[in-house]
C-alpha positions as CSV (number, residue, x, y, z in Angstrom):
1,X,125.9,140.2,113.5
2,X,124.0,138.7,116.6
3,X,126.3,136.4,117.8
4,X,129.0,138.8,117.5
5,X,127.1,141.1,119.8
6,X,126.3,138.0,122.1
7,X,130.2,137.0,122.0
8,X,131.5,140.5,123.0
9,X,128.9,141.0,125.9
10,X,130.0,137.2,126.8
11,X,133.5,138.6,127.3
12,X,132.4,141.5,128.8
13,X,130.8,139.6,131.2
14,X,134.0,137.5,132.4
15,X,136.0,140.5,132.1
16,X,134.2,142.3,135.0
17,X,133.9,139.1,137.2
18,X,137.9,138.7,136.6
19,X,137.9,142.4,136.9
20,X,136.0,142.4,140.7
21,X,138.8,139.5,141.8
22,X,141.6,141.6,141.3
23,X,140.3,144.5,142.6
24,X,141.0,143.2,146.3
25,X,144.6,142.5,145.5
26,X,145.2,145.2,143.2
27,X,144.8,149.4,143.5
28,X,142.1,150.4,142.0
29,X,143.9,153.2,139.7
30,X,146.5,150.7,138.2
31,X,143.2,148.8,137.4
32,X,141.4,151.2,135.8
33,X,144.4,152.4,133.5
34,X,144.9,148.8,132.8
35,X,141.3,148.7,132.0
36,X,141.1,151.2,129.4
37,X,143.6,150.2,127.5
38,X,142.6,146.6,127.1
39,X,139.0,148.0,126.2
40,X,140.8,150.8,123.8
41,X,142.1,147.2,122.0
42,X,139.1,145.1,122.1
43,X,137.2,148.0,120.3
44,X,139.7,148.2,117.7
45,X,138.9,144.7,116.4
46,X,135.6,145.4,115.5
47,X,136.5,149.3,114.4
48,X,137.9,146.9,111.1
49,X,134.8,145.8,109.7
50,X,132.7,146.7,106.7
51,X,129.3,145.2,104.3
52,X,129.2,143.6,101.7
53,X,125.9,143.9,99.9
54,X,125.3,141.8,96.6
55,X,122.2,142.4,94.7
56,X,121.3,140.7,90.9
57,X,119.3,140.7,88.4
58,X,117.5,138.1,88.5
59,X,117.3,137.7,92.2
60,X,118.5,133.6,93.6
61,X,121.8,133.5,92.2
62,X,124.7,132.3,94.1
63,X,127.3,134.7,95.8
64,X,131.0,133.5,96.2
65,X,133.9,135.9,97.6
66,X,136.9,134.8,97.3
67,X,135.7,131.3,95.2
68,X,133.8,130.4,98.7
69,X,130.2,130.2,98.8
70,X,128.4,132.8,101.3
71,X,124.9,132.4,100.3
72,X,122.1,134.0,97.4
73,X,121.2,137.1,96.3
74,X,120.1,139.5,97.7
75,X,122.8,139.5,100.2
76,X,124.6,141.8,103.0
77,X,127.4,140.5,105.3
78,X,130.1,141.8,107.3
79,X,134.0,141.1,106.4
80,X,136.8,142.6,107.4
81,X,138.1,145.6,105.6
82,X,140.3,144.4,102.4
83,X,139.6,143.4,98.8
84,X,137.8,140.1,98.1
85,X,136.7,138.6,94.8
86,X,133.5,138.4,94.0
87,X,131.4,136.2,91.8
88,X,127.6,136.2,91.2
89,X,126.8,132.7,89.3
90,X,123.1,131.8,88.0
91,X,122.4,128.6,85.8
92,X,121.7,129.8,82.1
93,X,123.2,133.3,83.1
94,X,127.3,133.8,82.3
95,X,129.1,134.7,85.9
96,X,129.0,137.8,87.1
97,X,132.8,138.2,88.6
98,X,134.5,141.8,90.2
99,X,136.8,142.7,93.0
100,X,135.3,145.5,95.4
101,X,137.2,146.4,98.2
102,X,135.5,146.6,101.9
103,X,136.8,149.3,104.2
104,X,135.3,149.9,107.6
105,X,132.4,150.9,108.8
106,X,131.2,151.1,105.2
107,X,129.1,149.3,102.7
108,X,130.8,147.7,99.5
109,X,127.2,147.7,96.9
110,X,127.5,144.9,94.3
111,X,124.8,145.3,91.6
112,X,124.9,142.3,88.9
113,X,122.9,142.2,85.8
114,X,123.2,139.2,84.5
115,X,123.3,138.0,81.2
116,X,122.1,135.0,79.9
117,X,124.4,132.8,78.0
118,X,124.1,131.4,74.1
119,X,125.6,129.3,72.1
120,X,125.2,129.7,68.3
121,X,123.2,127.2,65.4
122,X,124.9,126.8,62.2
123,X,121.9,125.3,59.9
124,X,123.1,124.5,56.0
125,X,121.3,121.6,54.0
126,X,122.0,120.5,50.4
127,X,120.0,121.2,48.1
128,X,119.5,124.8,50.0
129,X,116.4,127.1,51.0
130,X,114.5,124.5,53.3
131,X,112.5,125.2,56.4
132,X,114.1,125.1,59.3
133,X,112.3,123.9,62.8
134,X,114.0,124.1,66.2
135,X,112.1,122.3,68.9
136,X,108.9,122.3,66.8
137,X,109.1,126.2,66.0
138,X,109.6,127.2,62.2
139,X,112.1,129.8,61.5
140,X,111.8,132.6,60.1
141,X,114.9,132.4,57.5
142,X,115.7,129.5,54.9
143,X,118.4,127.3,55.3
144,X,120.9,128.7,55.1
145,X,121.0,130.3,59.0
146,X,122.3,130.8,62.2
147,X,120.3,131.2,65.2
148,X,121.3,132.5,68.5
149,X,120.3,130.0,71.2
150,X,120.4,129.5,75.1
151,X,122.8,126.6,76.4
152,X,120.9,123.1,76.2
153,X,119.8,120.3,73.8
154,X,117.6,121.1,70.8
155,X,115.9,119.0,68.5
156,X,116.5,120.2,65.0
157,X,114.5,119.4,61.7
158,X,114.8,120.1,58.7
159,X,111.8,120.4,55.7
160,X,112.2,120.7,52.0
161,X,109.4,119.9,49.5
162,X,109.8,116.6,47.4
163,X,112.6,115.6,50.2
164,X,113.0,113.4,53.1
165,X,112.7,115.1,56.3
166,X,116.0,115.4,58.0
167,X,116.1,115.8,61.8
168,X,118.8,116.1,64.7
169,X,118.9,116.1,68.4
170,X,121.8,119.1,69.2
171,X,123.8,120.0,72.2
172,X,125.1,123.7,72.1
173,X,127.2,124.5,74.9
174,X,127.9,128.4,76.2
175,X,129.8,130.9,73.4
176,X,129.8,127.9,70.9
177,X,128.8,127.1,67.3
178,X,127.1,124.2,66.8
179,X,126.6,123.2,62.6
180,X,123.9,121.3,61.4
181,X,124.7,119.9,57.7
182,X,121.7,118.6,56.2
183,X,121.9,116.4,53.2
184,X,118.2,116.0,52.6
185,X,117.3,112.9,50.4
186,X,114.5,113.4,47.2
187,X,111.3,111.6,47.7
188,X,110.8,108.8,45.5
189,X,108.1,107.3,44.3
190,X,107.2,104.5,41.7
191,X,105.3,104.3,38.3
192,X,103.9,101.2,36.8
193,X,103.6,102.1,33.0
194,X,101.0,99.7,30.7
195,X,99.7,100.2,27.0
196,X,97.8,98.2,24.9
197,X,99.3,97.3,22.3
198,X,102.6,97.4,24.5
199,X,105.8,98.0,23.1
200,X,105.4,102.0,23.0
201,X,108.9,103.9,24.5
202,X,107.8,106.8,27.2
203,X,110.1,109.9,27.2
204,X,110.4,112.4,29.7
205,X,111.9,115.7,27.4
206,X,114.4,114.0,25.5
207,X,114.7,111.2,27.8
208,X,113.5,107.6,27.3
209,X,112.8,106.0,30.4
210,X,111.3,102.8,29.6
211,X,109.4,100.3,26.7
212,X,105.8,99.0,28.1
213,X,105.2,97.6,30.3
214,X,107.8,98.8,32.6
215,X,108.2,99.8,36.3
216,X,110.3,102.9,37.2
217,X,111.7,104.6,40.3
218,X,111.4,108.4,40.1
219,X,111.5,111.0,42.5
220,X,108.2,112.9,43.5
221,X,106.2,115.3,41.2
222,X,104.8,116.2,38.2
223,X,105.6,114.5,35.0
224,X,104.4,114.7,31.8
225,X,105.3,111.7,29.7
226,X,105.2,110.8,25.7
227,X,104.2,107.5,25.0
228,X,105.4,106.8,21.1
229,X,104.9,103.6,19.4
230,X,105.1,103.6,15.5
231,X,101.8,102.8,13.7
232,X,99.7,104.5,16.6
233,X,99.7,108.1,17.5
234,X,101.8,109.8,20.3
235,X,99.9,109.8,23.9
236,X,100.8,112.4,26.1
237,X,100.0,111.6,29.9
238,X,100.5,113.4,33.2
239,X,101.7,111.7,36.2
240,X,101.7,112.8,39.8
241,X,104.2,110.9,41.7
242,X,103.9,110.3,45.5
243,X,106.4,109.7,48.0
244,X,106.7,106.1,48.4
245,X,103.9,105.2,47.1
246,X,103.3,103.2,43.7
247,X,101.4,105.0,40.4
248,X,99.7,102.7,38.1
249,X,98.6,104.1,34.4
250,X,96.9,101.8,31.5
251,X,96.9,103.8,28.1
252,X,95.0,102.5,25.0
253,X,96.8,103.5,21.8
254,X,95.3,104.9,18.8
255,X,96.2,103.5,15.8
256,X,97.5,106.2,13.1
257,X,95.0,106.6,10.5
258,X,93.6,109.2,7.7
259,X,90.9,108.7,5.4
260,X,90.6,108.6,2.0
261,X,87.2,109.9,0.2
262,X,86.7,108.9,-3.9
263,X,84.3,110.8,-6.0
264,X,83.4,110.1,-9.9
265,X,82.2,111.5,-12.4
266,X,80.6,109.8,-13.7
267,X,80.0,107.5,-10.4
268,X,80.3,104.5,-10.0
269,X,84.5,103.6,-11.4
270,X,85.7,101.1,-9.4
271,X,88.5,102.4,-7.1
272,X,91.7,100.3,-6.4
273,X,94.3,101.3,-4.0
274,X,97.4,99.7,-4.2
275,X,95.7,96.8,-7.0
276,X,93.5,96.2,-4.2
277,X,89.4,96.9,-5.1
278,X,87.9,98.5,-2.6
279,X,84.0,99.1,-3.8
280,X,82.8,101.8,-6.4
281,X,82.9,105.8,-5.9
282,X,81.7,107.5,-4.4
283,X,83.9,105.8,-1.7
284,X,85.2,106.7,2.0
285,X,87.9,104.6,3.1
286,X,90.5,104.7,6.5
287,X,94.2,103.4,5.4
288,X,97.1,103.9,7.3
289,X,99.5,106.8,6.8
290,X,101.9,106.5,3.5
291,X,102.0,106.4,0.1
292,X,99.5,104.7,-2.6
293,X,98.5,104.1,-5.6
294,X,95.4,105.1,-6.6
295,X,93.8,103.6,-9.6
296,X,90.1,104.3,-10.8
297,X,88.5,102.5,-13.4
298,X,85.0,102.0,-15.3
299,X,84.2,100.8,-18.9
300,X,84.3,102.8,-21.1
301,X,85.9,105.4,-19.7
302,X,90.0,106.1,-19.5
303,X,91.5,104.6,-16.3
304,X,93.2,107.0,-14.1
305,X,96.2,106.2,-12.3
306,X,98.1,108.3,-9.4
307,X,100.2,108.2,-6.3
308,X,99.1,110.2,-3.1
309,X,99.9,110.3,0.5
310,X,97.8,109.4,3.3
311,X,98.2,111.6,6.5
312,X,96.9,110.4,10.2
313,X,94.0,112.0,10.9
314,X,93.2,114.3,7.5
315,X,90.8,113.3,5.6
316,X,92.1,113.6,1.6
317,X,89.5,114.3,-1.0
318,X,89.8,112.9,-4.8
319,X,87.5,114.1,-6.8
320,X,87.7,112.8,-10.4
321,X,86.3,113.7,-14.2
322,X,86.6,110.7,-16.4
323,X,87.3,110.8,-20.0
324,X,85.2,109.0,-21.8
325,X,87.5,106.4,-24.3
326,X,86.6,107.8,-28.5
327,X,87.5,105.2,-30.8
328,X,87.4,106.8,-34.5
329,X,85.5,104.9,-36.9
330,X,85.7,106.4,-40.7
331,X,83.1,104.8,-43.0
332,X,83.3,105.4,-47.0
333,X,81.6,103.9,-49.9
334,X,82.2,102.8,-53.2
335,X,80.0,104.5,-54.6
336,X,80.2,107.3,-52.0
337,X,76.9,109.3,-51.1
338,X,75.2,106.2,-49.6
339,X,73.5,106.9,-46.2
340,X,75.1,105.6,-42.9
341,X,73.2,104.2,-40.0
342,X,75.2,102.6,-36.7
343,X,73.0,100.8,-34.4
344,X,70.0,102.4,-36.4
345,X,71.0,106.1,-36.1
346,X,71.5,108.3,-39.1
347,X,74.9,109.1,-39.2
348,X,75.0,111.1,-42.9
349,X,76.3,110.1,-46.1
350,X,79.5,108.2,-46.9
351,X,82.6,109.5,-46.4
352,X,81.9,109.9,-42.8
353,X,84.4,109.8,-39.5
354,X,82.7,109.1,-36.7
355,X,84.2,109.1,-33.0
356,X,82.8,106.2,-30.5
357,X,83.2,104.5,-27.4
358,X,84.7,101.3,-27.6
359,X,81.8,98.2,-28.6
360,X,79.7,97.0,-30.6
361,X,77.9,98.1,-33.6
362,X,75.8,97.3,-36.4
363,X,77.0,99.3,-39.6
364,X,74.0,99.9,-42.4
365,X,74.8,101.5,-45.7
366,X,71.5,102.5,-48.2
367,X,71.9,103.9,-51.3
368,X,68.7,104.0,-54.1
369,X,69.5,101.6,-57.3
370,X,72.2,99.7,-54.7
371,X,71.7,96.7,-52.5
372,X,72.1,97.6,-48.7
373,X,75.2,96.9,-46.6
374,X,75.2,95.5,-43.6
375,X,78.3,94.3,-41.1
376,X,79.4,93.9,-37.4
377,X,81.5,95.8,-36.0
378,X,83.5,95.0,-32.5
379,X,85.3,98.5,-31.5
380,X,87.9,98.3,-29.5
381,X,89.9,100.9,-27.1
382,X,93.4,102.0,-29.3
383,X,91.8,100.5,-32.3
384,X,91.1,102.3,-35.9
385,X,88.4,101.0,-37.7
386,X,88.0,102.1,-41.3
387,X,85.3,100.9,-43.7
388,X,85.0,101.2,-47.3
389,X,82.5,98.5,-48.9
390,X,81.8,98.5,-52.7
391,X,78.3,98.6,-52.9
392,X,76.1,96.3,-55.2
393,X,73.6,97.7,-57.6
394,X,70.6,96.4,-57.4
395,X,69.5,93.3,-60.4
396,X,66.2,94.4,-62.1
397,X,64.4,91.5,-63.9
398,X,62.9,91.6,-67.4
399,X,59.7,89.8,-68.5
């Protein structure tokens, strides 16, 4: 606006001076018409003019009219009257663009708010629901999302329990979607797998994943694995696997094995298990699970034979009455009524049955006017022993 005021005063200046020369040579009324008239003109130029005024929100952004840069907001400048093109452009903002029209003598007001511009973040990931960061800040929403976002490069990462963390330097550019696919990888971690004896299988559910010793990949978390080796009883572990890191586990096995307790009466049989003696009863023994056969003996007595079962880890409890074994021994005489005595004991008068254990005895017969009657006897388990001696009578002498 100054040096507009300077130019026309400039003019002004040489006009008069000009003016004063050609007053001498010319009358002073054809001057003074011509005078006005050229003024009248001059004025009419600048009767043309109007402002432009451009303010924006935020303040600092560039002002083109007419795609030529005229400076930064806040801004007033003169143009001719007319219609122009405006545009208001701030980095980060989107462009602020309208046609105003100037007339003169007036001021065209431009007011831009300016918006800022965004770009959109598509975030998926396989398996889904993981934690989403953008430049260290954790969303609010699980995978999958999309977050609004200024213009610019973001780094991008991507968190899922038991997985690998995926991350991703981004570009989004202005009104664009930018997708982030993230195939995160499960953590894996090893287990080293020892029992003594070895040779047991370990299962997972229904799954056998090795025979020990054995080494085996698996991806982090918590297991619990069967160890199952016949003979010895199941072992149930739990392992904790780590991401890359290796677990090593030593299990002792327990052999299978149930117990076996032997009772008499009366004590003292010998017990066989299998034809194999194992002491006298009362007896408490440890076998292996499975069928035996249990035999109990003792003199004089009935064996007993039988077939059990031996479970792991019960104890089974035999408790036995033995029969004594009766042999039947009949003893008559000839004549009868003579008195019987085995082994010195009065057993009554002849005919007499007697029942005994098997063995041996010593058979008396006495019987007044008769010679006794004496004899071995070896008795015998199934036998039948019958005696009927004819008894002697007894020789009286004469003198």
């Amino acid at each position: 606006m100054m040096k507009q005021l300077l130019s026309l005063i400039s003019i002004l200046f040489v006009i008069i001076c000009i003016g004063a020369i050609v007053a001498h040579v010319v009358p002073m009324g054809f001057l003074w018409t011509s005078f006005q008239g050229f003024i009248g003109g001059f004025v009419d130029v600048f009767d043309h003019e109007g402002v432009l005024a451009v303010e924006s929100s935020p303040e600092g952004a560039a002002v083109y009219v007419d795609n030529k840069f005229v400076g930064q907001t806040p801004l007033k400048k003169i143009f001719s009257n007319g219609s122009y093109d405006v545009k208001v452009i701030f980095s980060g903002f989107q462009t602020y663009a309208r046609r105003v029209v100037i007339e003169k003598n007036n001021t065209a007001i431009v007011q831009a708010k300016l918006s800022k511009e965004y770009g959109k973040l598509h975030i998926a990931s396989t398996p889904s629901t993981a934690v989403v960061y953008i430049d260290g800040k954790r969303q609010g929403q699980l995978t999958p999302l999309d977050v609004q976002v200024s213009p610019g490069k973001y780094f991008v990462k991507v968190e899922k329990d038991h997985f690998y963390t995926y991350e991703e330097d981004v570009l989004v550019e202005p009104e664009k979607t930018i997708t982030v696919e993230a195939d995160l990888v499960r953590q894996v971690g090893r287990i080293v797998i020892e029992t003594m004896p070895p040779g047991a299988k370990a299962y997972i559910g229904n799954d056998v994943i090795g025979t020990t010793p054995f080494t085996h990949d698996k991806p982090v978390g918590k297991y619990v694995i069967m160890l199952k080796k016949p003979g010895f009883r199941d072992k149930i572990i739990e392992a904790n696997i780590a991401p890359d890191e290796t677990l090593d586990i030593a299990v002792d096995l327990t052999e299978r094995v149930g117990a076996l307790k032997v009772t008499t009466n009366p004590p003292g049989a010998e017990v066989h298990l299998n034809d194999v003696y194992l002491g006298e009863s009362p007896l408490r023994i440890e076998k292996k699970p499975g069928q035996y056969r249990l035999t109990i003996h003792k003199k004089k007595f009935r064996d007993l034979s039988e077939e059990l079962v031996i479970e792991d880890n019960i104890t089974k409890n035999i408790h036995r009455d033995l029969d004594p074994v009766i042999v039947e021994i009949r003893i008559d005489s000839e004549p009868s009524h003579a008195k019987v005595w085995l082994n010195g004991e009065d057993m009554g008068y002849t005919p007499v049955v007697l029942n005994k254990e098997p063995g041996n005895y010593t058979v008396r017969l006495t019987r007044p006017g008769f010679r006794n009657y004496v004899d071995e006897i070896r008795v015998q388990e199934g036998a039948f022993i019958q005696l009927k001696p004819s008894l002697e009578k007894e020789q009286h002498s004469t003198r």
